[in-house]
Structures are given as structure tokens and as C-alpha cells.
C-alpha positions as CSV (number, residue, x, y, z in Angstrom):
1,X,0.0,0.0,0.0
2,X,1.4,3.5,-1.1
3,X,2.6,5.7,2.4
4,X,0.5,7.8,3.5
5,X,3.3,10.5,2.9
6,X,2.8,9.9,-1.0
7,X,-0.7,10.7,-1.4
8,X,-0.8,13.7,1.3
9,X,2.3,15.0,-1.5
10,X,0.3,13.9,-4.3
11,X,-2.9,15.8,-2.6
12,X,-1.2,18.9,-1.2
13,X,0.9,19.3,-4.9
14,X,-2.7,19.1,-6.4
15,X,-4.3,22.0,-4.0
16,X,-1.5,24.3,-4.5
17,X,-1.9,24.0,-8.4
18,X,-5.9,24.2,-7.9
19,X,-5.4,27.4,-5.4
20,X,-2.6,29.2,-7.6
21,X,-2.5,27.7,-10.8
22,X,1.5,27.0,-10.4
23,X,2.9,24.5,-13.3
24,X,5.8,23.3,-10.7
25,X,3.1,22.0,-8.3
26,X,1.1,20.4,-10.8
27,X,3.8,18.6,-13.1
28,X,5.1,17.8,-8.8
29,X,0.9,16.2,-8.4
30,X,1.4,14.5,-12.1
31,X,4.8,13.0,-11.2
32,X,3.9,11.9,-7.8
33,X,0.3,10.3,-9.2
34,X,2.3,8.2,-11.2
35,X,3.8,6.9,-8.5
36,X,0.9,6.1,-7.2
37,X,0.0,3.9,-10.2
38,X,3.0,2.0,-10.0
39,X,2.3,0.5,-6.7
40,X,1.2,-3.3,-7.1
41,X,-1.3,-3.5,-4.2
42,X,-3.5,-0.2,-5.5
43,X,-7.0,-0.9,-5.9
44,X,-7.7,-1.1,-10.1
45,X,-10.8,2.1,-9.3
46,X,-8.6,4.0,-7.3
47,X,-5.7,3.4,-10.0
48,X,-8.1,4.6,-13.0
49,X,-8.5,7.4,-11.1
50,X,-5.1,8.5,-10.5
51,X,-4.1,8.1,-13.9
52,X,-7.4,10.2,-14.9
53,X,-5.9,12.7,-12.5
54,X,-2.4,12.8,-13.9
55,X,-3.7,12.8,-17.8
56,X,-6.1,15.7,-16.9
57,X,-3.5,18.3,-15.3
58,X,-1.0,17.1,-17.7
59,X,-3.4,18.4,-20.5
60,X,-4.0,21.2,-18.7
61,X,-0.4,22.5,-18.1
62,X,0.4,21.7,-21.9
63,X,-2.4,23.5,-22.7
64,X,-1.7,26.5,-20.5
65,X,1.8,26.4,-21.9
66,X,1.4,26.2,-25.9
67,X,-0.9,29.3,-25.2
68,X,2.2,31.4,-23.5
69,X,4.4,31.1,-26.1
């Protein structure tokens, strides 16, 4: 089972992007999510939704990026 250090990271990365919109946190929640999905004993919903999670912000901060430049 993933430590219970990993997901508060995973969550508190994922606030500070949601509260202030800062890349670092969120490609910090994408990287750390992934971890998540790597662990063997991680139930296959809570998995799906992790990897939903990463996808999603990953779009978003490509997204947020090809429009800066």
C-alpha cells in the first residue's frame, strides 16, 4: 500500500496548483500520481483514477503552456 506521505504529497501538490494555478506544483501532483499507479497493491478504481488525474493536469499545463508562447 502506497505511504500515506505519497498521497498527502500527491494531494497537497494538487491543491497548491488548484489554489494558484503554479505549473511546478502540478507537473510535482502529475509525477507523484504516477507513483501512485506504480504500486502493485493499488485498488484497479482507485488506479483509474489517478491516472485520470495525472492525464487531466498534464493536458492542462500543456495546454496553458502552448498558449504562452
Amino acid at each position: 500500500m502506497p505511504t500515506s506521505d505519497l498521497w498527502a504529497g500527491a494531494l497537497s501538490q494538487l491543491l497548491i496548483h488548484q489554489e494558484t494555478g503554479c505549473p511546478h506544483s502540478a507537473r510535482h501532483a502529475i509525477r507523484l500520481l504516477d507513483r501512485l499507479c506504480e504500486c502493485d497493491d493499488l485498488d484497479a478504481e482507485v488506479r483509474v483514477l489517478c491516472e485520470r488525474a495525472s492525464h487531466r493536469l498534464e493536458r492542462h499545463v500543456e495546454g496553458r503552456h502552448a498558449c504562452a508562447a
